[in-house]
Structures are given as structure tokens and as C-alpha cells.
Predicted model as a PDB file, atoms N, CA, C, CB and O in Angstrom, pLDDT in the B-factor column:
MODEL        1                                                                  
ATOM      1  N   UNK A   1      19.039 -12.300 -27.626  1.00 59.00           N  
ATOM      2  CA  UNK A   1      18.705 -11.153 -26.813  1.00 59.00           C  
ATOM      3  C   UNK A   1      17.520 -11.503 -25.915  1.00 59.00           C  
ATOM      4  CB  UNK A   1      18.389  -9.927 -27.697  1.00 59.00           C  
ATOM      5  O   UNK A   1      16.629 -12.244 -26.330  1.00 59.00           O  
ATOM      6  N   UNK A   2      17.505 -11.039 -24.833  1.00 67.00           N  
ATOM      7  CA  UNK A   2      16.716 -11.664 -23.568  1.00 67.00           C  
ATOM      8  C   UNK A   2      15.426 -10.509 -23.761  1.00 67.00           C  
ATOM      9  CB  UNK A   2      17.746 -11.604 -21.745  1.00 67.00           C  
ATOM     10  O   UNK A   2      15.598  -9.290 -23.722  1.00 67.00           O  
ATOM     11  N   UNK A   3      14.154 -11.174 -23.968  1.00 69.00           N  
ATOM     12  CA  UNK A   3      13.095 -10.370 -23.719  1.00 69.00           C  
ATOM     13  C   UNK A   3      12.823  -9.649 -22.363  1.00 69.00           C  
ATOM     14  CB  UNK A   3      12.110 -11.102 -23.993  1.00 69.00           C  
ATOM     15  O   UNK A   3      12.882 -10.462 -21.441  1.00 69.00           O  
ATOM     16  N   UNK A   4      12.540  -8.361 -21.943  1.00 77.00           N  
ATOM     17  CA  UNK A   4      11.647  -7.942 -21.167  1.00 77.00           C  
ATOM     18  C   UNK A   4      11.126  -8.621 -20.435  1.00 77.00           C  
ATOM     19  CB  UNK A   4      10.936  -7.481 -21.602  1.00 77.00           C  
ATOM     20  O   UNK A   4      10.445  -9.512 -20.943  1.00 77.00           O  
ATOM     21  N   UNK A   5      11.187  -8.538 -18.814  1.00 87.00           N  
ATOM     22  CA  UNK A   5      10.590  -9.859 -18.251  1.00 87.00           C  
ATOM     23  C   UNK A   5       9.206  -8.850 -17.080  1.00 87.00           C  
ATOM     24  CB  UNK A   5      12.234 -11.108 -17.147  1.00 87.00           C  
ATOM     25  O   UNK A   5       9.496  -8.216 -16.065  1.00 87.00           O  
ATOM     26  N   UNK A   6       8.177  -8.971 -17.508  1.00 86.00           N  
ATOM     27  CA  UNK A   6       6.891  -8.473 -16.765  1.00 86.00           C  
ATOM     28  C   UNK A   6       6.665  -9.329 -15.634  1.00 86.00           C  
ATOM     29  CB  UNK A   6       5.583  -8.478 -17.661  1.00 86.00           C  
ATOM     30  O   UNK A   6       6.631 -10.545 -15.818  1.00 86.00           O  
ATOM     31  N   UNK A   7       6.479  -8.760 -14.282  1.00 86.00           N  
ATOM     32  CA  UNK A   7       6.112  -9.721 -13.150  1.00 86.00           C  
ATOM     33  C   UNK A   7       4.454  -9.081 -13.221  1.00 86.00           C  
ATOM     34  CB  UNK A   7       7.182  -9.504 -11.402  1.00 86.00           C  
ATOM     35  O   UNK A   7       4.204  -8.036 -13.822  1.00 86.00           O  
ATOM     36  N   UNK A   8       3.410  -9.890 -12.512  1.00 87.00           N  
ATOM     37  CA  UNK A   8       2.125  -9.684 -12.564  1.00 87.00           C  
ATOM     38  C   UNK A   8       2.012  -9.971 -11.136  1.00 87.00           C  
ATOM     39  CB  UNK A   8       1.293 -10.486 -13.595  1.00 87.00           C  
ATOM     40  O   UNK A   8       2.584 -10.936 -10.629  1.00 87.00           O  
ATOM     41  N   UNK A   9       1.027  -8.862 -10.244  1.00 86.00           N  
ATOM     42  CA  UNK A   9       1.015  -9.244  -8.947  1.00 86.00           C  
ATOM     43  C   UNK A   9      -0.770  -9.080  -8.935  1.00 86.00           C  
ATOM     44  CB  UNK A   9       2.100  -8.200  -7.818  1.00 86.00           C  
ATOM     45  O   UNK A   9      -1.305  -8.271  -9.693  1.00 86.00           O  
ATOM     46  N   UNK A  10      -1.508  -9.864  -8.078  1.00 85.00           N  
ATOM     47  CA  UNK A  10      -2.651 -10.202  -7.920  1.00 85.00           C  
ATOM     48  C   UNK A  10      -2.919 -10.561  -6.570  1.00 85.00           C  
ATOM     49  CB  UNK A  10      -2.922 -11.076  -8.747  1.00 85.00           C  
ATOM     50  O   UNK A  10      -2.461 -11.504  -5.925  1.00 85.00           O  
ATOM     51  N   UNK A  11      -3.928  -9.452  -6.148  1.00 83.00           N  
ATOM     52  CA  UNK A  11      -4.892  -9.718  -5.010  1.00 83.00           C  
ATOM     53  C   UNK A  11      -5.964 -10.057  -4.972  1.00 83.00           C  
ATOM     54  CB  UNK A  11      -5.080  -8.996  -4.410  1.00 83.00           C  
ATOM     55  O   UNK A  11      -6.645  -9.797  -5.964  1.00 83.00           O  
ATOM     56  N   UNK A  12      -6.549 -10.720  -3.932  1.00 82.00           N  
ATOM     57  CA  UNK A  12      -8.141 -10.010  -3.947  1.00 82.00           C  
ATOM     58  C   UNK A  12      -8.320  -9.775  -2.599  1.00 82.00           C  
ATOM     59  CB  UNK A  12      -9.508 -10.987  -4.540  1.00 82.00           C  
ATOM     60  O   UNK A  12      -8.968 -10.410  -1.766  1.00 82.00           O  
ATOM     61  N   UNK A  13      -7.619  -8.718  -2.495  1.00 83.00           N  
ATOM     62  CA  UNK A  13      -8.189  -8.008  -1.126  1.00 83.00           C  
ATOM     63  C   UNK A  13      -8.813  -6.799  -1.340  1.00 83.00           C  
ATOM     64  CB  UNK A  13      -7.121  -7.689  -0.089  1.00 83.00           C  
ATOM     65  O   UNK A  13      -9.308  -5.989  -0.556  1.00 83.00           O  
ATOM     66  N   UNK A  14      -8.653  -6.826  -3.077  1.00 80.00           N  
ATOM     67  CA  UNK A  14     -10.016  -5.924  -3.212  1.00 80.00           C  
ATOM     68  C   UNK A  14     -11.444  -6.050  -2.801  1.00 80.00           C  
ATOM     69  CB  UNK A  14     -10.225  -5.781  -4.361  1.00 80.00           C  
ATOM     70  O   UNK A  14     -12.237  -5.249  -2.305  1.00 80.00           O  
ATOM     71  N   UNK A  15     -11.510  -7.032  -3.082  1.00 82.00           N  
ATOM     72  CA  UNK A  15     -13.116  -7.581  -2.758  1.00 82.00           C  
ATOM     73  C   UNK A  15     -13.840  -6.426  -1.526  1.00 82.00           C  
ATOM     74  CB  UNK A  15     -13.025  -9.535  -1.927  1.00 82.00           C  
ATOM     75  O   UNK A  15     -14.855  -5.737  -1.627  1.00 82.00           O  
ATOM     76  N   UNK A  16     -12.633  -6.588  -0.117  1.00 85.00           N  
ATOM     77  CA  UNK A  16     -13.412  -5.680   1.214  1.00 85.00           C  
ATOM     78  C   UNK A  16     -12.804  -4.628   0.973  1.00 85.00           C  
ATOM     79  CB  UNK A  16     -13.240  -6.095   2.899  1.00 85.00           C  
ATOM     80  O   UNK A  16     -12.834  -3.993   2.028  1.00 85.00           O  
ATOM     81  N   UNK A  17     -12.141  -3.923   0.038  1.00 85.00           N  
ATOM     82  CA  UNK A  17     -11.333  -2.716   0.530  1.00 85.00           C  
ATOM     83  C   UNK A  17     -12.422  -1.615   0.364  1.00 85.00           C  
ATOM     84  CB  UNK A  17      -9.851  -2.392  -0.384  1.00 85.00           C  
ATOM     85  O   UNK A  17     -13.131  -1.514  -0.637  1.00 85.00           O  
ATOM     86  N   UNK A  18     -12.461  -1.039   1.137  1.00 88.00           N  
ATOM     87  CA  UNK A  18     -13.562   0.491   0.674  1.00 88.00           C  
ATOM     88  C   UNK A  18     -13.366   1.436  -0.342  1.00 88.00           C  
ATOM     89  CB  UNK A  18     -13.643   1.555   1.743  1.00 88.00           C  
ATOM     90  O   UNK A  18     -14.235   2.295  -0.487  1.00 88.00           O  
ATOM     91  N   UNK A  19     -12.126   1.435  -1.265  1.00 85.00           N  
ATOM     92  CA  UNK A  19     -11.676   2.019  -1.933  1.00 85.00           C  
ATOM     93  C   UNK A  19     -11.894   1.414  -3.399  1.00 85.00           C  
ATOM     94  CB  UNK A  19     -10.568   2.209  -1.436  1.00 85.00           C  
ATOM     95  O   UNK A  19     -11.666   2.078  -4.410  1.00 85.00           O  
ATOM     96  N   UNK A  20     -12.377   0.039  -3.424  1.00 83.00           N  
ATOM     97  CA  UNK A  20     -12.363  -0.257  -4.247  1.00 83.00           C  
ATOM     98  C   UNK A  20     -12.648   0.327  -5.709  1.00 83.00           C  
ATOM     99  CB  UNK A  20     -12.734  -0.890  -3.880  1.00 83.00           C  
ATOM    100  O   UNK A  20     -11.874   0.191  -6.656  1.00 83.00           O  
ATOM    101  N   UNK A  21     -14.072   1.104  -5.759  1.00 85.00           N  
ATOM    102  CA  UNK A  21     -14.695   1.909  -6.798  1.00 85.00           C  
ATOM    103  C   UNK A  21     -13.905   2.713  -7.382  1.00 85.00           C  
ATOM    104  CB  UNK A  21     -15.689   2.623  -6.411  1.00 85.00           C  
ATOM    105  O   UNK A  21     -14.210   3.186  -8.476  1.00 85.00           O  
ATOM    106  N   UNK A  22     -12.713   3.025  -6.745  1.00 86.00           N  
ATOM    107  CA  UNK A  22     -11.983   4.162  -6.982  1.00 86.00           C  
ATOM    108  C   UNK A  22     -10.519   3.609  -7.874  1.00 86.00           C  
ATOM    109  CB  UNK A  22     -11.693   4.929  -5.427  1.00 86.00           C  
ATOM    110  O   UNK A  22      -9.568   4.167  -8.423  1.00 86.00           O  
ATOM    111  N   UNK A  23     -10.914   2.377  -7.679  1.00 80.00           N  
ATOM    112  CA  UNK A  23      -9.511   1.966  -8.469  1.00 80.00           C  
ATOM    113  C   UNK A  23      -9.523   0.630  -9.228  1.00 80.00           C  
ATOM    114  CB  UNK A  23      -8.276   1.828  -7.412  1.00 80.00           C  
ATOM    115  O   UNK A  23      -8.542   0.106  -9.757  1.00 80.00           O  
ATOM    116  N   UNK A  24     -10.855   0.130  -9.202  1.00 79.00           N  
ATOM    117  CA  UNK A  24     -11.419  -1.355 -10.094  1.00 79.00           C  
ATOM    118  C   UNK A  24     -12.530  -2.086 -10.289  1.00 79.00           C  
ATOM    119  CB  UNK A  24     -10.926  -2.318  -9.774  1.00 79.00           C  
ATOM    120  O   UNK A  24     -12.927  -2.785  -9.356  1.00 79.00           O  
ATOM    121  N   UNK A  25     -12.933  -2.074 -10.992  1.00 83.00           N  
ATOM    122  CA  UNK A  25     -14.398  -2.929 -10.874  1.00 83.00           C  
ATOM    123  C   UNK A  25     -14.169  -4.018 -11.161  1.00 83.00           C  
ATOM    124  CB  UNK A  25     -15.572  -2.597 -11.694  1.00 83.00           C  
ATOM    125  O   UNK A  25     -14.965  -4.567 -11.923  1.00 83.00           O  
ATOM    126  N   UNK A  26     -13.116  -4.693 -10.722  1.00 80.00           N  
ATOM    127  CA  UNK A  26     -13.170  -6.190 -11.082  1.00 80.00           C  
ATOM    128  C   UNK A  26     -13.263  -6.290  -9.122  1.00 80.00           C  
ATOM    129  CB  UNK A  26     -11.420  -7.067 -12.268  1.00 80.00           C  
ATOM    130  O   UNK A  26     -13.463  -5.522  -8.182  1.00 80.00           O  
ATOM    131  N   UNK A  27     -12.924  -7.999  -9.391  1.00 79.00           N  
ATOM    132  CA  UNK A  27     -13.128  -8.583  -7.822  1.00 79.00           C  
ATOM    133  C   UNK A  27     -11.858  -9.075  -7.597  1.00 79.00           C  
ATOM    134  CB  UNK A  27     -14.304  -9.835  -7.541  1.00 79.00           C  
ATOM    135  O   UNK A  27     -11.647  -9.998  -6.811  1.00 79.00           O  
ATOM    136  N   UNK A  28     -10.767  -8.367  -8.411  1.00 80.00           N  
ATOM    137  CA  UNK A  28      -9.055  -8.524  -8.309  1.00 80.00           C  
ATOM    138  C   UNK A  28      -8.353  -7.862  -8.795  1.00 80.00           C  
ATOM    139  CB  UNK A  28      -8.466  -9.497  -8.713  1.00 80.00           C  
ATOM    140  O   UNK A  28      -8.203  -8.090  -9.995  1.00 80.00           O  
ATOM    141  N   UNK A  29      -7.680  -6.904  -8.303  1.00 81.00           N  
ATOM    142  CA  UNK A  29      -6.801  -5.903  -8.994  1.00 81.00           C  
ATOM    143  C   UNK A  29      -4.880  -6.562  -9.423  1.00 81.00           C  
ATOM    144  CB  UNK A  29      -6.826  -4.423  -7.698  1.00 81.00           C  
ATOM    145  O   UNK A  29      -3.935  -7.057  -8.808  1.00 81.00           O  
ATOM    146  N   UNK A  30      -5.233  -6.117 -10.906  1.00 84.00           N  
ATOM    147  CA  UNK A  30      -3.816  -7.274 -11.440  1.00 84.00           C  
ATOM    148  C   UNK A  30      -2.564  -5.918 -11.662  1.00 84.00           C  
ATOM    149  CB  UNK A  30      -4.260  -8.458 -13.587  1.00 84.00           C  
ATOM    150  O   UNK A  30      -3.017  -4.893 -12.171  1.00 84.00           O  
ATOM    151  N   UNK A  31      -1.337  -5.919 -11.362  1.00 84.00           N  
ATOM    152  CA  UNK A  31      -0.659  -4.643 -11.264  1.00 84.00           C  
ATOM    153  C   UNK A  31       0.250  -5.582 -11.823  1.00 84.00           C  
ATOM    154  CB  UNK A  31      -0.402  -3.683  -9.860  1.00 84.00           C  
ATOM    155  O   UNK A  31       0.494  -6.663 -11.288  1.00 84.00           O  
ATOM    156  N   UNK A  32       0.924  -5.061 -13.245  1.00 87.00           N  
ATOM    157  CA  UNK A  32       2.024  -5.257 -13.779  1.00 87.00           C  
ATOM    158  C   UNK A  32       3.435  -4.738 -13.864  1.00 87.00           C  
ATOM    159  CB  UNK A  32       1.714  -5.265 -14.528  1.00 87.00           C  
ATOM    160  O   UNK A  32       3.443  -3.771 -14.626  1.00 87.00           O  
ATOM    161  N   UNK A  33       4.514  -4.974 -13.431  1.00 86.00           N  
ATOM    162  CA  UNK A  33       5.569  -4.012 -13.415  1.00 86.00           C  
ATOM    163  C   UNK A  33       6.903  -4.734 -14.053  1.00 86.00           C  
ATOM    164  CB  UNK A  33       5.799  -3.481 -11.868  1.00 86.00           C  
ATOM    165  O   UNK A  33       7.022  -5.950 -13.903  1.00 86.00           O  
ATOM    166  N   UNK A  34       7.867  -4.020 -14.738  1.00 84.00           N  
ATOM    167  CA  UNK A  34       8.797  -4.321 -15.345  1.00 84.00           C  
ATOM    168  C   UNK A  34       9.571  -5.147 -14.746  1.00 84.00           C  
ATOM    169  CB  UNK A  34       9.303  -3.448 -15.701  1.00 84.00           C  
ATOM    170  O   UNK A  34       8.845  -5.340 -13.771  1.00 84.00           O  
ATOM    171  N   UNK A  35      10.305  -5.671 -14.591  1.00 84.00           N  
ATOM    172  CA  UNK A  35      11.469  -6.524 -13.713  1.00 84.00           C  
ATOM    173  C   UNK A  35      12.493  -5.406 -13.198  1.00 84.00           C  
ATOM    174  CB  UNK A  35      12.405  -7.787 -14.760  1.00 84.00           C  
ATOM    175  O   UNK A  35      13.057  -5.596 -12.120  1.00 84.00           O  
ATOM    176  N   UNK A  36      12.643  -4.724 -13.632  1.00 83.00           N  
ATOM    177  CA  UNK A  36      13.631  -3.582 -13.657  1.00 83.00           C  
ATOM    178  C   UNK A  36      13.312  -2.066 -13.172  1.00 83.00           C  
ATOM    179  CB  UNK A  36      14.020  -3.479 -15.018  1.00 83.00           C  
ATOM    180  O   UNK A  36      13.990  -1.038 -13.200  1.00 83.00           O  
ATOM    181  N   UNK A  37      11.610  -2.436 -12.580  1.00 83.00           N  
ATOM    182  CA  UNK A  37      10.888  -1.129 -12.587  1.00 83.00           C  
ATOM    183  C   UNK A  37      11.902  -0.510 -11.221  1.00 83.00           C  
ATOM    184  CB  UNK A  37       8.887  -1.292 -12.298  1.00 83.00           C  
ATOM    185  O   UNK A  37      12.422   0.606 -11.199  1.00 83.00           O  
ATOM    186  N   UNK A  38      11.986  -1.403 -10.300  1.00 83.00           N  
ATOM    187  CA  UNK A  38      12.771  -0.378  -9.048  1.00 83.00           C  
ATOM    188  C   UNK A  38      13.649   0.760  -9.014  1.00 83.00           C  
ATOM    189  CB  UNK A  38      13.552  -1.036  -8.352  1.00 83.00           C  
ATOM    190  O   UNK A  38      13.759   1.696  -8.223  1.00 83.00           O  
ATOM    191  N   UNK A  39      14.587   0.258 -10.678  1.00 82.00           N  
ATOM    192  CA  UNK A  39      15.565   0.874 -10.875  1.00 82.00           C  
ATOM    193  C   UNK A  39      15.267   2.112 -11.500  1.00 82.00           C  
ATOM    194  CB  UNK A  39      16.363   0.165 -11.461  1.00 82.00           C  
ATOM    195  O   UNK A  39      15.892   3.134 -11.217  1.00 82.00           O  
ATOM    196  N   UNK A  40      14.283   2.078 -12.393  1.00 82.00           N  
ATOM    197  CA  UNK A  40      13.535   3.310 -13.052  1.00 82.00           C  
ATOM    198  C   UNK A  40      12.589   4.394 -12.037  1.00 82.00           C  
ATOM    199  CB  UNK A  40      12.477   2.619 -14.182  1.00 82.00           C  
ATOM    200  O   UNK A  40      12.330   5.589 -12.179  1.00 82.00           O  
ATOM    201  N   UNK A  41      12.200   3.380 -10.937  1.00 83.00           N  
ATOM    202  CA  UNK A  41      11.257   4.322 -10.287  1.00 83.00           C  
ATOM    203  C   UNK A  41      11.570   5.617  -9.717  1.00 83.00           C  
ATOM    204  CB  UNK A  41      10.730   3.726  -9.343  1.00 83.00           C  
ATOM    205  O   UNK A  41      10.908   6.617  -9.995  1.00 83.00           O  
ATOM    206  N   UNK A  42      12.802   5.631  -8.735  1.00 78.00           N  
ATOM    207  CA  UNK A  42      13.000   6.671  -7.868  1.00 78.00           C  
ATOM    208  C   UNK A  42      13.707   8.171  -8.828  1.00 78.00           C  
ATOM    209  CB  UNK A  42      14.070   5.982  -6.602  1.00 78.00           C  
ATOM    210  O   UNK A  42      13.522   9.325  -8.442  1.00 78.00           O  
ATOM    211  N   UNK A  43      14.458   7.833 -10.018  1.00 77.00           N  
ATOM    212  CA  UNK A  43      14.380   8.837 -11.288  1.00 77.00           C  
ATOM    213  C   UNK A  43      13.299   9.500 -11.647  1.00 77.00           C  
ATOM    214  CB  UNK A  43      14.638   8.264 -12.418  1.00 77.00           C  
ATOM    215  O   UNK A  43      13.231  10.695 -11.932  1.00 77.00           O  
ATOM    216  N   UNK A  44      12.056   8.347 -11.621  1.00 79.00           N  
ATOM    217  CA  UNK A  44      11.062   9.178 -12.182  1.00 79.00           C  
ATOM    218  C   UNK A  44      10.317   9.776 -11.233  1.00 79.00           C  
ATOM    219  CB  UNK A  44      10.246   8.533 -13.027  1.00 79.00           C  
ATOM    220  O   UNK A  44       9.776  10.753 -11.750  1.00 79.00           O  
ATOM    221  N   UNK A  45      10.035   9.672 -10.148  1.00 74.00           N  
ATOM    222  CA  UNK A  45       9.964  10.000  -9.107  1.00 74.00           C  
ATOM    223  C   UNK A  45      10.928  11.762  -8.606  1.00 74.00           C  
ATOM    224  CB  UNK A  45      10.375   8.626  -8.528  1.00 74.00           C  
ATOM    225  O   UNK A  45      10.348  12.830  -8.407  1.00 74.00           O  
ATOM    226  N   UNK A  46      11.919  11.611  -8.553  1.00 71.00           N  
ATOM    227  CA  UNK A  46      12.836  13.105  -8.672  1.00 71.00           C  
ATOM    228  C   UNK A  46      12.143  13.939 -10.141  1.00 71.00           C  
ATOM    229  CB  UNK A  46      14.951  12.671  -8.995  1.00 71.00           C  
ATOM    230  O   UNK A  46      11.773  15.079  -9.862  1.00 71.00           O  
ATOM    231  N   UNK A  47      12.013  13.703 -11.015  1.00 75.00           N  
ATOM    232  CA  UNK A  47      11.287  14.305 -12.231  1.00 75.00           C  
ATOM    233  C   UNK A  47      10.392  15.075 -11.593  1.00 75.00           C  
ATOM    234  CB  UNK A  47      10.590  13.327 -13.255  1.00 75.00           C  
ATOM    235  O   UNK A  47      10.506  16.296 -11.484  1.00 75.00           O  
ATOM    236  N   UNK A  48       9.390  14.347 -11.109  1.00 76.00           N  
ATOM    237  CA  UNK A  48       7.929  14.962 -10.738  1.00 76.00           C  
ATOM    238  C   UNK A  48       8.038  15.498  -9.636  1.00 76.00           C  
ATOM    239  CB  UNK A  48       6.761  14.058 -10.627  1.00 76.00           C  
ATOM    240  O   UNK A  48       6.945  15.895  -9.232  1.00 76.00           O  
ATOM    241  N   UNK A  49       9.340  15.807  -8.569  1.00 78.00           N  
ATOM    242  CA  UNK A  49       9.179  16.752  -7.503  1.00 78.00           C  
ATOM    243  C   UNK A  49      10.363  17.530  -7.845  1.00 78.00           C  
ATOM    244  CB  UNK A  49       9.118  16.165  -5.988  1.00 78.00           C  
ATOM    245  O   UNK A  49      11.277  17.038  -7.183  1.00 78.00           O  
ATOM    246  N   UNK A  50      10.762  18.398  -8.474  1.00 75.00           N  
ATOM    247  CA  UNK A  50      12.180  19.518  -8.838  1.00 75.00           C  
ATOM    248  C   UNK A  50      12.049  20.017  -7.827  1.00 75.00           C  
ATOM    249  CB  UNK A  50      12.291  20.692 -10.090  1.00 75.00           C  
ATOM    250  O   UNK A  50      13.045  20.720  -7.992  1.00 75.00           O  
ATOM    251  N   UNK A  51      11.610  20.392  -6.608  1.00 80.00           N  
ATOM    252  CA  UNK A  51      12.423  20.806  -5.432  1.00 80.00           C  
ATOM    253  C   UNK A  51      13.199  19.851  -4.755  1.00 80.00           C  
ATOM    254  CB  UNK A  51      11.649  21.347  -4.491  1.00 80.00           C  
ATOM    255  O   UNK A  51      14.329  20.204  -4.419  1.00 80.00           O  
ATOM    256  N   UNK A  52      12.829  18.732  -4.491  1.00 72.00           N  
ATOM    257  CA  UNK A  52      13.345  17.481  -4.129  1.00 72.00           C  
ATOM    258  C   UNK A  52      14.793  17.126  -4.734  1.00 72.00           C  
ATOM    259  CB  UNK A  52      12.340  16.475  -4.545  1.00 72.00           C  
ATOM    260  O   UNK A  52      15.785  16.603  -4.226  1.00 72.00           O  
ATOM    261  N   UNK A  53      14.506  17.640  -6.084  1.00 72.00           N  
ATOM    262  CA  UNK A  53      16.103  17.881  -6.821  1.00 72.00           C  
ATOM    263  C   UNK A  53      16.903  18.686  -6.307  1.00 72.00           C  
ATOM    264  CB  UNK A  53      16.160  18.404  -8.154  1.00 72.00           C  
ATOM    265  O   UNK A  53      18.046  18.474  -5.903  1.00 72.00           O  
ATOM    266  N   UNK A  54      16.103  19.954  -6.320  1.00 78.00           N  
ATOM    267  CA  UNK A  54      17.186  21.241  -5.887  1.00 78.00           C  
ATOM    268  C   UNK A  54      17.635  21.099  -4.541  1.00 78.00           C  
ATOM    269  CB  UNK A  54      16.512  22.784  -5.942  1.00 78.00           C  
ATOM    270  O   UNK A  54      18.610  21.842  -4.435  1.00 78.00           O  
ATOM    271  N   UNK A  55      17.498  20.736  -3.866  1.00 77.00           N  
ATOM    272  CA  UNK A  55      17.431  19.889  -2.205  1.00 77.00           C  
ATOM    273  C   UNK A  55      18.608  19.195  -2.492  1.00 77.00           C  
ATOM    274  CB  UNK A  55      15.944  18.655  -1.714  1.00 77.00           C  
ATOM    275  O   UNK A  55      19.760  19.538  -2.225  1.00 77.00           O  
ATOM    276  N   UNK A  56      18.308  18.424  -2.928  1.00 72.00           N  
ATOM    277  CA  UNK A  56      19.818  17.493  -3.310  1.00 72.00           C  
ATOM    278  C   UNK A  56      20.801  17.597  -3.672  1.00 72.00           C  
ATOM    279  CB  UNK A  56      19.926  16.809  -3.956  1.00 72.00           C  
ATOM    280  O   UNK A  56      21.824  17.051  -3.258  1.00 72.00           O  
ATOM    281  N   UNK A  57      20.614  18.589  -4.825  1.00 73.00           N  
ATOM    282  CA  UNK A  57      21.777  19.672  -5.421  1.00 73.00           C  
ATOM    283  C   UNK A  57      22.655  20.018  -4.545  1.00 73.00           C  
ATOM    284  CB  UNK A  57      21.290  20.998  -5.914  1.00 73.00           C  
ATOM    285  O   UNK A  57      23.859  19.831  -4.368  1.00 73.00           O  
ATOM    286  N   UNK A  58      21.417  20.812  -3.794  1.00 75.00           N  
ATOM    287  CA  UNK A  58      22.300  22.121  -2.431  1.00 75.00           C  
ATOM    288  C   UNK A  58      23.251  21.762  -1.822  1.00 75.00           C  
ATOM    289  CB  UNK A  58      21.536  22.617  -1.076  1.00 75.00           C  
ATOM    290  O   UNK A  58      24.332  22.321  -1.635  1.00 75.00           O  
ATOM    291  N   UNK A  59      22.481  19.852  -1.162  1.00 76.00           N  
ATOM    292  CA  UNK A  59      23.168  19.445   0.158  1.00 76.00           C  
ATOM    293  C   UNK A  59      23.781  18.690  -0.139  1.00 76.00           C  
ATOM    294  CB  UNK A  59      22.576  19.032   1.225  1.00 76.00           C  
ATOM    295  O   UNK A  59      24.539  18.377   0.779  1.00 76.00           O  
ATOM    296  N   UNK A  60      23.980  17.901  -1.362  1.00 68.00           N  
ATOM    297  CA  UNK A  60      24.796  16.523  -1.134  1.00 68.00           C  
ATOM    298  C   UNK A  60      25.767  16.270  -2.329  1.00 68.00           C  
ATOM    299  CB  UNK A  60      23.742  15.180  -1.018  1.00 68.00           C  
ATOM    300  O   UNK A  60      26.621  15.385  -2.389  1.00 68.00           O  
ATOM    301  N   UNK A  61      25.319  17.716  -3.770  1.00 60.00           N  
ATOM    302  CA  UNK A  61      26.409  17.710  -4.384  1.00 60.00           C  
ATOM    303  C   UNK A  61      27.654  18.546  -4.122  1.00 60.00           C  
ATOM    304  CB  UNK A  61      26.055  17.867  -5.410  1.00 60.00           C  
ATOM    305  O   UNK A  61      28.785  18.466  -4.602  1.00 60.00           O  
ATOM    306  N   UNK A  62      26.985  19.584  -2.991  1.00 61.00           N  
ATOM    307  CA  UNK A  62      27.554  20.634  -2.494  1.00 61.00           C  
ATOM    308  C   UNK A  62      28.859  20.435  -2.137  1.00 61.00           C  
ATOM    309  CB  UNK A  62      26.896  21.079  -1.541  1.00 61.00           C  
ATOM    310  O   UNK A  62      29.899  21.029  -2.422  1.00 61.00           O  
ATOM    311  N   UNK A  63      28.416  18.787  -0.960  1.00 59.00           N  
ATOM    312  CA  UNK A  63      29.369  18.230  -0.272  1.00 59.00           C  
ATOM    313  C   UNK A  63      30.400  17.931  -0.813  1.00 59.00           C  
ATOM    314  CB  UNK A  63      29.057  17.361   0.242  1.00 59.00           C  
ATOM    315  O   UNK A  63      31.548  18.042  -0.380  1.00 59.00           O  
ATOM    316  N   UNK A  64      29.744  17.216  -2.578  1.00 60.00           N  
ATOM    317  CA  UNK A  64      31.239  16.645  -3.103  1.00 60.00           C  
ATOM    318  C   UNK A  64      32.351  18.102  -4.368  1.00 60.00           C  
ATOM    319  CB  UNK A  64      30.619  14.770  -4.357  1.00 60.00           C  
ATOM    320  O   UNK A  64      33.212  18.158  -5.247  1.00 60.00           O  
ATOM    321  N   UNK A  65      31.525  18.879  -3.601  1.00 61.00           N  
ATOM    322  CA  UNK A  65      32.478  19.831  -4.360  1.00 61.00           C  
ATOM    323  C   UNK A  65      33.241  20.603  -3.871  1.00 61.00           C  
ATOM    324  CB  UNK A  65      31.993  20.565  -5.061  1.00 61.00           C  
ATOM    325  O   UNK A  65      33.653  21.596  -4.472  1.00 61.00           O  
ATOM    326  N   UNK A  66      33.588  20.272  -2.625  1.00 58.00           N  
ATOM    327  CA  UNK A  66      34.635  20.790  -2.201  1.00 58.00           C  
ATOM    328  C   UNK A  66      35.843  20.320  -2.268  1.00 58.00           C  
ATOM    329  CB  UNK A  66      34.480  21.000  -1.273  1.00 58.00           C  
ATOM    330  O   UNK A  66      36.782  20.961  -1.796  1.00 58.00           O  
TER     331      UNK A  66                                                      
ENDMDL                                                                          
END                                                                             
């Protein structure tokens, strides 16, 4: 069975960003994401906006129910 495969992405364009304080106190911000995260994202994404759902509902299941 194939483990979980984590990609690790690394900048340091933190160093000049003005925002930095707000999102790291290191001098490189390391962002980890699933291999598979793309596929999970835009689901979880519809979760956290239910009008965005009901929108979709209206117009595009509408369509296939005729």
C-alpha cells in the first residue's frame, strides 16, 4: 500500500514581504500540502460558502433536470 505523498514548498520571499509578522517569524515560510490536496480543495471550499452551493443547485442542476 502506497504511503501518502506530502509535497513541501519553500520560499524566502518572506524575508521583504510586509506581511510577514502576520504569517511567520521565521526567514522562510514552509507550506505543506497533500499530493491530492487539489482534489479535496474546491469541496471544501463549497462547504464554507452554502450560497455558492445553492447557486449551483438553482443553475446547473436545474439544467440537468429537465
Amino acid at each position: 500500500m502506497k504511503m501518502a505523498e506530502m509535497r513541501i514548498y519553500l520560499t524566502k520571499a518572506c524575508r521583504t514581504c510586509p506581511l510577514k509578522d502576520q504569517c511567520t517569524t521565521s526567514n522562510e515560510r514552509r507550506i505543506k500540502r497533500w499530493e491530492h490536496e487539489h482534489v479535496v480543495e474546491p469541496r471544501r471550499r463549497a462547504r464554507s460558502e452554502p450560497q455558492a452551493m445553492r447557486v449551483r443547485r438553482e443553475t446547473v442542476e436545474h439544467r440537468l433536470a429537465r
